[in-house]
Structure formats: C-alpha cells, structure tokens
Backbone as CSV, one residue per row, in Angstrom:
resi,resn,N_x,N_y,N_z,CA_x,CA_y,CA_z,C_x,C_y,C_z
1,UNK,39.883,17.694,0.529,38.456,17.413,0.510,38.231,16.341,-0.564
2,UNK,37.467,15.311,-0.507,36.909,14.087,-1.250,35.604,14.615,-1.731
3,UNK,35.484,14.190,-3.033,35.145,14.500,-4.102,34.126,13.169,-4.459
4,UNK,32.693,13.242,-4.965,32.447,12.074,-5.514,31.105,12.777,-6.490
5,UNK,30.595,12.045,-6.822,29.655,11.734,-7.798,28.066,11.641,-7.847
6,UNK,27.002,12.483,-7.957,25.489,12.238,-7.543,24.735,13.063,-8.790
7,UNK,24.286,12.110,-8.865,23.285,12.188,-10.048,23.921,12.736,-11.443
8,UNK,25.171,12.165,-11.546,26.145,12.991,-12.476,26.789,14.093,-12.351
9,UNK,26.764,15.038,-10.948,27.221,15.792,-10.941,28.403,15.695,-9.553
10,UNK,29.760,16.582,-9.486,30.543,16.630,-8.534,30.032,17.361,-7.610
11,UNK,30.081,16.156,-6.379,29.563,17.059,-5.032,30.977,16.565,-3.703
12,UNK,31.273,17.536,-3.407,32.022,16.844,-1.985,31.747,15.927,-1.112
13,UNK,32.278,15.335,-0.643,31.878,14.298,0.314,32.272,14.443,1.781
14,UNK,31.071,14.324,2.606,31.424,14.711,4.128,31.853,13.210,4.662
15,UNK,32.453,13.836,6.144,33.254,12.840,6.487,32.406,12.450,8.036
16,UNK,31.500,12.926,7.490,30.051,12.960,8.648,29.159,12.179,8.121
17,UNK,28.524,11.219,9.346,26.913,10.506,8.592,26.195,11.779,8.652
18,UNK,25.291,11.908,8.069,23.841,12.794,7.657,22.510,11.798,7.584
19,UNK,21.676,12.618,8.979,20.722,12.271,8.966,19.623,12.356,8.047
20,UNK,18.554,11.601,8.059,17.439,11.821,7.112,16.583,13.314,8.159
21,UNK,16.359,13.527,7.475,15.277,15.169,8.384,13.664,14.503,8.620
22,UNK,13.621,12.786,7.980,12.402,12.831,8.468,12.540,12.344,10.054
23,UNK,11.181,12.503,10.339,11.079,11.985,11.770,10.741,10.196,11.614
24,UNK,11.631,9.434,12.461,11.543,8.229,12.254,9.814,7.830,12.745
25,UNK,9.795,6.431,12.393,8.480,5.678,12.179,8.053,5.449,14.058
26,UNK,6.950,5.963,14.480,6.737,5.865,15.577,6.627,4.659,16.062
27,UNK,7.087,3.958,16.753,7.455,2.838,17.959,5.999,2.269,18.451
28,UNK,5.731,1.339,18.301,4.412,0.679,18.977,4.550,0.327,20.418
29,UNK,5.771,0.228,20.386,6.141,-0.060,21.798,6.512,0.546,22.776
30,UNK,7.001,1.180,22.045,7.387,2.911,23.239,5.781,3.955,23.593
31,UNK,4.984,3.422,22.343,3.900,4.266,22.355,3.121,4.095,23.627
32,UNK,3.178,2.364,23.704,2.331,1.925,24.791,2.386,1.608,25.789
33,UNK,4.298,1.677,25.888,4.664,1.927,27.775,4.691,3.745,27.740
34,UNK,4.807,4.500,26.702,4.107,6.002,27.163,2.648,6.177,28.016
35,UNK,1.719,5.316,27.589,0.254,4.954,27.755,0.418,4.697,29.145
36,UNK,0.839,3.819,29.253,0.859,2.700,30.676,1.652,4.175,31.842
37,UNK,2.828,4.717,31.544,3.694,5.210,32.712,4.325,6.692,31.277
38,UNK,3.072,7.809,31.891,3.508,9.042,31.362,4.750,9.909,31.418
39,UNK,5.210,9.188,32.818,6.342,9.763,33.206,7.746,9.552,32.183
40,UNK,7.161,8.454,31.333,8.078,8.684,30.057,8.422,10.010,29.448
41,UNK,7.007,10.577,29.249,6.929,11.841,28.630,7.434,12.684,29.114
42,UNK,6.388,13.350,30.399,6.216,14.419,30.825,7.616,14.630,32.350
43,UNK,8.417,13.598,32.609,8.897,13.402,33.889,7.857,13.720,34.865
44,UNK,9.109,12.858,36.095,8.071,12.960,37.271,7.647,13.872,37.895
45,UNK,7.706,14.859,37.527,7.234,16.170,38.529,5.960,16.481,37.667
46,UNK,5.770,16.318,36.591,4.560,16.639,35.853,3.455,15.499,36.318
47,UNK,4.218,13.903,36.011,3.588,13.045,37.030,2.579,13.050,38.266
48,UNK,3.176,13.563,39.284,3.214,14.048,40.792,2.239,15.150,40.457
49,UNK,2.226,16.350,39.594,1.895,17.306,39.751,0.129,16.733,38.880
50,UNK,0.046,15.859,38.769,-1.562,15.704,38.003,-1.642,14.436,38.933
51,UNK,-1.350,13.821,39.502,-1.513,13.175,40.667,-2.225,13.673,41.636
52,UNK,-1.697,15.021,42.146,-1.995,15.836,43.070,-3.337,16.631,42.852
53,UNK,-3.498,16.905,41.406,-4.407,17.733,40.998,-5.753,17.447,41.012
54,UNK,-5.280,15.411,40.629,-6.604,14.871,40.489,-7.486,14.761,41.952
55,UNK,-6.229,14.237,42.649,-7.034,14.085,44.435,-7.662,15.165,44.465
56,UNK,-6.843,16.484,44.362,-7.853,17.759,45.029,-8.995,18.170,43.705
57,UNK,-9.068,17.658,43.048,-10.351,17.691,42.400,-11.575,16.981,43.158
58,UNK,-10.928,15.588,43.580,-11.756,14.396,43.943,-12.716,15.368,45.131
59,UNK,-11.665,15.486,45.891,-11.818,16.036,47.185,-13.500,17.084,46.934
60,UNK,-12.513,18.235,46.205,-13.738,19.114,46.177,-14.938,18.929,45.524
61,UNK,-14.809,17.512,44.603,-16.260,17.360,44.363,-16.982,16.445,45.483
62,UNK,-16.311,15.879,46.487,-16.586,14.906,47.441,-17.327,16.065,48.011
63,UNK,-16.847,16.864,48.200,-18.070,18.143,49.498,-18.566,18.625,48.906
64,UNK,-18.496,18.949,47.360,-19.749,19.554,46.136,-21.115,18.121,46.597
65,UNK,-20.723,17.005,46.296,-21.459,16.245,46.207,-22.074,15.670,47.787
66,UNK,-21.286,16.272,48.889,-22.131,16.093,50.428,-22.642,17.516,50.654
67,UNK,-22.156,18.551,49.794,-23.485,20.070,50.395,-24.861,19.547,49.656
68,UNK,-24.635,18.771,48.483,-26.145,19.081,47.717,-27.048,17.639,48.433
69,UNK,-26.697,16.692,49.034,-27.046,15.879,49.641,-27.517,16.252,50.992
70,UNK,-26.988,17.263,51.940,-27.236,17.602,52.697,-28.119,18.369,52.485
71,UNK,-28.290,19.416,51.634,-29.789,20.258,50.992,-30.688,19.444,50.266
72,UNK,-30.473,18.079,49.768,-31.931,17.593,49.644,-32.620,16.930,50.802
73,UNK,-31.270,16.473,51.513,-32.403,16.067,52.799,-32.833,16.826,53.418
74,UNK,-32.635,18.866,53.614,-33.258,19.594,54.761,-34.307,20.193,54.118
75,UNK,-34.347,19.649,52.270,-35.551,19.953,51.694,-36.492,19.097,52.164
76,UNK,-36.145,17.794,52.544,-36.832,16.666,52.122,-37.577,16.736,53.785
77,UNK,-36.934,17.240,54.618,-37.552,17.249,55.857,-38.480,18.681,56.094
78,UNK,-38.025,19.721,54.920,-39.138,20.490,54.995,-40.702,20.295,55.070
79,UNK,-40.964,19.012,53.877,-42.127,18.596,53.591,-42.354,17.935,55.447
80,UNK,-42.393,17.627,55.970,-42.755,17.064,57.175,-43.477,17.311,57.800
C-alpha cells in the first residue's frame, strides 16, 4: 500500500480516482434540449403516455364544451 502526505498527516493512497460528492454544475445545454424533447428525461413511454393523456383531455373537454353550447341554444330557443 502507498503511503503519502495531507495536511501533514500520513494517509494511504488509493489507486482509484475519487469523485467529488458534489453534483456537477448544471448544463445550459442539456437543460434546454430537456425543454425542447422530454423524452430526454422521462423516456418514451412517459412521452407517449402524456401525449395520449393530453388528446383525451382535449377530447372530453371538446363535448364538455358542445353539451353546454347545445344547452344555451335550447335555452335560447326557450325564450321564443
């Protein structure tokens, strides 16, 4: 085992790099093709799967928003 020197005192020496434990400096650039294409993140099935979620949202507010249209006009022909 190799032997060296820190802060005046004997410490062994690994025969390994050692990382820093911080978390490196976040990427401006990675940040903002994350932004652009999530599928960085989340892969594509998470992708696909809020893809999917959003249409059938769309959807059901598309007939939320043709029942209440259809009840103001059979209000609107009440007055008649």
């Amino acid at each position: 085992m190799r032997k060296g020197f820190e802060n005046g005192a004997l410490v062994p020496v690994g025969t390994f790099k050692i990382n820093s434990s911080w978390p490196s400096m976040p990427n401006e650039d990675r940040q903002r093709a994350e932004r652009v294409a999530p599928v960085l993140v989340y892969g594509q099935g998470e992708a696909m799967q809020n893809t999917y979620e959003k249409a059938i949202e769309k959807q059901e507010t598309d007939k939320r928003v043709a029942g209440m249209r259809d009840l103001m006009n059979r209000m609107a022909n009440l007055d008649r």
